[in-house]
Structures are given as structure tokens and as C-alpha cells.
C-alpha positions as CSV (number, residue, x, y, z in Angstrom):
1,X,202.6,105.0,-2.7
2,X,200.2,102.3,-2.3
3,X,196.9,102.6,-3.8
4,X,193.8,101.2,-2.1
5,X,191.1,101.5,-4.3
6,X,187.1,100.8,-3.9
7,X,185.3,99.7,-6.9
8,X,183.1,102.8,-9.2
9,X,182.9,103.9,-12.4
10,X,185.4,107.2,-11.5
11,X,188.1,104.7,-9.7
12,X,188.3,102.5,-12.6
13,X,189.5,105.9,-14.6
14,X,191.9,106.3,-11.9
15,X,192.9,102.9,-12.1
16,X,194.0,103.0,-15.8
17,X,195.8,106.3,-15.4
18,X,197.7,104.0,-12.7
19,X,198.5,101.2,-15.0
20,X,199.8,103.2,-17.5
21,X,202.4,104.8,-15.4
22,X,202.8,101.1,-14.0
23,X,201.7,102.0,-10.1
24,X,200.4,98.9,-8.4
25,X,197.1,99.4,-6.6
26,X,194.4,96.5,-5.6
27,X,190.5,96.5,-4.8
28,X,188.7,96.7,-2.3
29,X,184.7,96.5,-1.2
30,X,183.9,98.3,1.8
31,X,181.5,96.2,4.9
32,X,178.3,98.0,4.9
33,X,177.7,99.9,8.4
34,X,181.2,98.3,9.7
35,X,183.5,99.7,7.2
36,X,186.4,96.9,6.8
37,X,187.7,96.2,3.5
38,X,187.2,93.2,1.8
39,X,189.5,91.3,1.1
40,X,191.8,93.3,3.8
41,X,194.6,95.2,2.2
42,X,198.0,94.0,3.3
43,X,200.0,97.1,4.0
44,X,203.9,97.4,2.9
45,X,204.4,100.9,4.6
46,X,201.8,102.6,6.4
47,X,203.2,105.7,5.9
48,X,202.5,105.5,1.6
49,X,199.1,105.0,1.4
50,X,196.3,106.2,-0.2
51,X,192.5,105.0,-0.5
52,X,189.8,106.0,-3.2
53,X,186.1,105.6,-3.3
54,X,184.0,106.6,-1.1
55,X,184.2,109.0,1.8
56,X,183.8,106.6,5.0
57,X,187.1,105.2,3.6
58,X,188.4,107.8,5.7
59,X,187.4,105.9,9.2
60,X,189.7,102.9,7.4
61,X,192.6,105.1,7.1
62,X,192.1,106.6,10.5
63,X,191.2,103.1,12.3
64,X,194.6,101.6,10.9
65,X,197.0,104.8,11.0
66,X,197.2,105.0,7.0
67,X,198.8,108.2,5.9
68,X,198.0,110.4,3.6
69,X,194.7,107.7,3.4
70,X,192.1,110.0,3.2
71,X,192.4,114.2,2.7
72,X,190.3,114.6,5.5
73,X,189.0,119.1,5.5
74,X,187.6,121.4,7.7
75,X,184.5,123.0,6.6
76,X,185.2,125.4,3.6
77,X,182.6,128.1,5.1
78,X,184.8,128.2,8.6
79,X,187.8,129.2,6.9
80,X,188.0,132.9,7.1
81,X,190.1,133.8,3.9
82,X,187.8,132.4,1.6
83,X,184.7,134.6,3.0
84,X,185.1,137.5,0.9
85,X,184.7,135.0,-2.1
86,X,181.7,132.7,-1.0
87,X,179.2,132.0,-3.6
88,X,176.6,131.2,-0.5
89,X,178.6,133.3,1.6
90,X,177.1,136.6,2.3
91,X,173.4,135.2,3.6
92,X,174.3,131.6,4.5
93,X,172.5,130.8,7.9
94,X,173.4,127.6,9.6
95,X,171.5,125.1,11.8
96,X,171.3,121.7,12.8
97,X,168.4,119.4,11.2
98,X,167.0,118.9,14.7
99,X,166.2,122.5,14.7
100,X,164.6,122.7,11.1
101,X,160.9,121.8,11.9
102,X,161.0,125.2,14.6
103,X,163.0,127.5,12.7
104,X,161.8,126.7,9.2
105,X,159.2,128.9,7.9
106,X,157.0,127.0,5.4
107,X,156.7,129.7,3.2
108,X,157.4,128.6,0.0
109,X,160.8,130.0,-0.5
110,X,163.9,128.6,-2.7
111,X,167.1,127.6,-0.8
112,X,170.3,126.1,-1.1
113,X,170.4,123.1,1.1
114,X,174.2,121.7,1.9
115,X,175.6,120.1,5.0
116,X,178.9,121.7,6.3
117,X,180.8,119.3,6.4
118,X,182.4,117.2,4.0
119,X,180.5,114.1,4.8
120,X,178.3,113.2,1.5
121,X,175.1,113.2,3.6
122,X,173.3,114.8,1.4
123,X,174.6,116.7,-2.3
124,X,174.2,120.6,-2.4
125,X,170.7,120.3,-3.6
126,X,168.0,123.6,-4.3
127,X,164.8,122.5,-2.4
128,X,161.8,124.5,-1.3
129,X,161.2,125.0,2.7
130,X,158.7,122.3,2.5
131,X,161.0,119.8,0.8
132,X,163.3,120.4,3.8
133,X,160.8,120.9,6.4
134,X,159.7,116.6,5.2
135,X,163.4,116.1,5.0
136,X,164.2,116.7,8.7
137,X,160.5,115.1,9.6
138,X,161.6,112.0,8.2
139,X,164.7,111.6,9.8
140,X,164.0,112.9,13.1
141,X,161.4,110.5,13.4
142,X,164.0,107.5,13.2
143,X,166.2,106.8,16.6
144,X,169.5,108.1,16.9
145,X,171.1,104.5,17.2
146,X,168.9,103.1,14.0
147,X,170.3,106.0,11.5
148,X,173.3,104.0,9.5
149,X,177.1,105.9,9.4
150,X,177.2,108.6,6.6
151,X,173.7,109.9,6.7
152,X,171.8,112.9,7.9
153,X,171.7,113.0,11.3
154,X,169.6,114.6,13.8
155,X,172.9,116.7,14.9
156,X,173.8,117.2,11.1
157,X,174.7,121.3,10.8
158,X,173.3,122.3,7.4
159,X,174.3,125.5,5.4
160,X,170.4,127.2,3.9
161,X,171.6,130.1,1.2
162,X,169.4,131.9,-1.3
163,X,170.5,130.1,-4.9
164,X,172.0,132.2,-7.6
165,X,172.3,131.6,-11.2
166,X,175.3,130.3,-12.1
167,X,177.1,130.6,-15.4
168,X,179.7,127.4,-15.7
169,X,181.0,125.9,-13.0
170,X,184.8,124.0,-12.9
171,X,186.7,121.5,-10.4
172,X,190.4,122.1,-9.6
173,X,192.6,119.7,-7.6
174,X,195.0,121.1,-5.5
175,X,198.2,119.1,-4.1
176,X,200.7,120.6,-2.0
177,X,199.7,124.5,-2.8
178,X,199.6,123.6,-6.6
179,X,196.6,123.4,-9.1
180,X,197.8,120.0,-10.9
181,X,194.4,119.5,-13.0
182,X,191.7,120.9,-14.1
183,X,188.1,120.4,-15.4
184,X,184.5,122.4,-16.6
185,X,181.2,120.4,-15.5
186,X,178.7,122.5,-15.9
187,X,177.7,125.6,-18.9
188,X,174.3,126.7,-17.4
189,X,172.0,123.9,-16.4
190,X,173.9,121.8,-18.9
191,X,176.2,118.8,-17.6
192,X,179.4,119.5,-19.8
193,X,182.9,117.4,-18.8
194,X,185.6,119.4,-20.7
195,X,189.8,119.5,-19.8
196,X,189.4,123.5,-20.0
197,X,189.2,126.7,-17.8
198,X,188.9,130.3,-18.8
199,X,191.6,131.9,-17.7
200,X,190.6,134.8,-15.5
201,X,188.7,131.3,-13.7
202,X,192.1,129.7,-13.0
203,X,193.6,133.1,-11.7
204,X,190.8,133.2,-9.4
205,X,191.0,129.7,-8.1
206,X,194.8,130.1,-7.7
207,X,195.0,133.4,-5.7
208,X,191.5,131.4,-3.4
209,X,194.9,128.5,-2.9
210,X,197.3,131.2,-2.4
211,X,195.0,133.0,0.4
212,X,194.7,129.7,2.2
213,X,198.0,128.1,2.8
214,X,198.2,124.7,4.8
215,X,194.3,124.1,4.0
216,X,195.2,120.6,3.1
217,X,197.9,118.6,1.6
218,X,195.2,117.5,-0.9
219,X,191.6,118.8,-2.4
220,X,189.4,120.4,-4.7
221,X,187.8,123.4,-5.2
222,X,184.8,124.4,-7.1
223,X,184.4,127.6,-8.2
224,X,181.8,129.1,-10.5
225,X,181.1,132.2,-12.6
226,X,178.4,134.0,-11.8
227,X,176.4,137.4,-13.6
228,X,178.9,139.1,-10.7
229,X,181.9,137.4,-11.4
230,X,183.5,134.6,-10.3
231,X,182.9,132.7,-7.1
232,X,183.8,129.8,-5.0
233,X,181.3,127.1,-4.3
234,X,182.8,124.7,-1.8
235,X,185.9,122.2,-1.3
236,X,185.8,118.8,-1.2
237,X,187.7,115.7,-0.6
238,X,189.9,114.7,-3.1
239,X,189.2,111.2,-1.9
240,X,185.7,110.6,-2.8
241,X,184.8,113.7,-5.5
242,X,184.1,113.1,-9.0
243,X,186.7,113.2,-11.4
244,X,185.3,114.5,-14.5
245,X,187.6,115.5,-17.6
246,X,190.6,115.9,-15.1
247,X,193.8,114.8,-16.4
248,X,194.8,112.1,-13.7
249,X,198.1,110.9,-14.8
250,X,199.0,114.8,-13.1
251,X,197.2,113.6,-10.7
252,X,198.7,110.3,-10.1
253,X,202.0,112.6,-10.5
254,X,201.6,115.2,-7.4
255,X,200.1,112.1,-5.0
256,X,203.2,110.0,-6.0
257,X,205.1,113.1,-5.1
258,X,204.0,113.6,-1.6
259,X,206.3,111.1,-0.5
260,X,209.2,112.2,-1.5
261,X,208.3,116.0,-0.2
């Protein structure tokens, strides 16, 4: 596998992991708004490929037929088996940021503010109704054709849930059907970055794999334990999601060994 790599502070821990199991991989910076590669990666096999860093990598991988490139997903809250076990599932209520200053109260209430898709636009963030209501203002009042790649958009469909309290929180990366790594982030409102998972967690997160087949050759999951149990918060792509206390030489392991399967 070739390994295209953009230049952060989490690639550089994928990068050693690399080097010690002696995989090549070269760097890259991506063109602002244009999204080349600089200097432009000379490909051996397009078909044994794989790019890190951020997400509009994945219009580089597309753009030049690079496969696996990017773990592109459909949005986590359209897939029907993982409904029963949505942390933001039971009251979500979707609507495009064009439609927020009409169908936004500004009543002071709490929410949950996460766009649908995978794109980075904005992090799952808690903001009041006025915090949101200035959001879309200030967007919608910039042209269509003046708002760069990879931000909100007018057209941008947001998720709006009520926020629960949330216990610990882990990341799990999935390859080919398996959980290959593992790691806590969050005890409470503390940021914590720990190799560990409780068990009855991992249980949970494998049968949420199990229920899901053919999701996505790659990705992770976040779930969460809750005062009700344990839920899961999204999916996200592999790609371009914080690695935490993950073990990536088992990383490095199951993405080497998509090729050969």
C-alpha cells in the first residue's frame, strides 16, 4: 500500500508507526480551495493507495481514481440498523442551514448542533438557539460562489438533538467487519486519551459492526455511556479523525491487509 500523507500533529504518529514496520509513505500539502497536492505524488499502483489528513483529501483520491484513498460514509443517522442505538437518535430533527433563521425558535433552548454528513463543516458542538440562529445569519449572508470548499453551506443539512450527559466516551476503528483498535477520550467533561475500553463498551460497539455489514471497508465509531447505558454517537472517516491512544501499528496492519483480501 502506498501511503500519502498530509502534514499534522496525528499523521506524524501515523508516520512513525509506518517507519517502524518499514512502509514507505511521502508528504504532501494540500492547494488551498483547489485541492492538488504539493509536490504531486507519483503513483506506483493506483489501486494501493491510501491518503491521510484531512477530509477534502477525498476529492484527490476521487479526481485521480486512487483506491481505497479516502473511506468515504454515508451518513451514520440514515443507516436504519443503528437507529435503535442513537445517542441523538430518538428526537433528532434535521434541516438545512438555509431554513434555520424560519424554523429556529429563539427561545433559549440547549441543542446538539452536527452536520450529517461527514464533511468536518462544523464539530458536533452544544450551542443555544441564538448561537445557531447567528450561525446560519452569518453565512447566509455570504454568496453561494464566495463560500470556500469544506464549509457550511447554505444547503448544509444539520442534525439539532437535545444534549444528554454523557459518562466516557471511546473511538473504535473498524476494518473489514473487525474492531482492530481501540481508545477512551473522554471521562465526563474531562479530555482523557487512554488504550482501554470497558468491556460491556466493546460488546456494544461490536454487535453496532455486526448489525451493519458492508457499512464501509474502513471507519470509526464513537460510542458513549450514558446514565441509560451505552450509546452510539456517530461514525466518522477513518481518513481524517483523530487518533488518540489508538494502537496504529494494528492499524497500519488491517489497511496493509486490504490488499491482499
Amino acid at each position: 500500500m502506498q501511503w500519502v500523507l498530509q502534514e499534522f500533529e496525528d499523521t506524524h504518529k501515523l508516520a512513525a508507526a509506518l517507519e517502524r514496520q518499514g512502509i514507505p509513505l511521502t508528504w504532501h500539502k494540500v492547494v488551498p480551495f483547489v485541492g492538488t497536492l504539493m509536490p504531486k505524488p507519483i503513483i506506483a499502483n493506483p489501486s494501493a493507495v491510501v491518503l491521510f489528513g484531512s477530509y477534502t483529501l477525498w476529492r484527490y483520491a476521487a479526481d485521480n481514481d486512487l483506491t481505497p484513498g479516502v473511506f468515504k460514509l454515508h451518513p451514520f443517522v440514515h443507516e436504519v440498523p443503528w437507529h435503535p442505538f442513537l445517542l441523538n437518535g430518538a428526537d433528532a430533527w434535521f434541516l438545512r442551514l438555509c431554513d434555520v433563521p424560519t424554523q429556529l425558535s429563539n427561545d433559549g433552548r440547549t441543542w446538539f448542533l452536527r452536520p450529517v454528513d461527514d464533511s468536518k463543516e462544523v464539530p458536533g458542538t452544544v450551542k443555544t438557539s441564538a448561537e445557531i440562529l447567528l450561525l446560519a445569519q452569518q453565512v447566509l449572508k455570504l454568496p453561494p460562489e464566495d463560500i470556500p470548499r469544506g464549509s457550511l453551506r447554505h444547503d448544509t443539512l444539520l442534525m439539532l438533538s437535545t444534549p444528554v450527559r454523557i459518562q466516557k466516551e471511546w473511538r473504535l476503528w473498524v476494518v473489514d467487519e473487525q474492531i482492530v483498535t481501540y481508545s477512551l477520550y473522554k471521562e465526563g467533561t474531562r479530555v482523557v486519551y487512554r488504550p482501554e475500553i470497558d468491556d460491556d463498551a466493546l460488546a456494544f460497539a461490536q454487535r453496532l459492526v455486526a448489525l451493519n455489514p458492508g457499512y464501509s471497508r474502513a471507519y470509526v465509531m464513537d460510542i458513549c455511556r450514558t446514565e441509560d447505558g451505552l450509546r452510539m454517537l456517530e461514525t466518522n472517516c477513518l481518513n481524517a479523525a483523530g487518533f488518540y491512544a489508538a494502537d496504529l501499528s494494528k492499524l497500519v496492519e488491517a489497511i496493509e491487509n486490504l490488499t491482499e483480501s
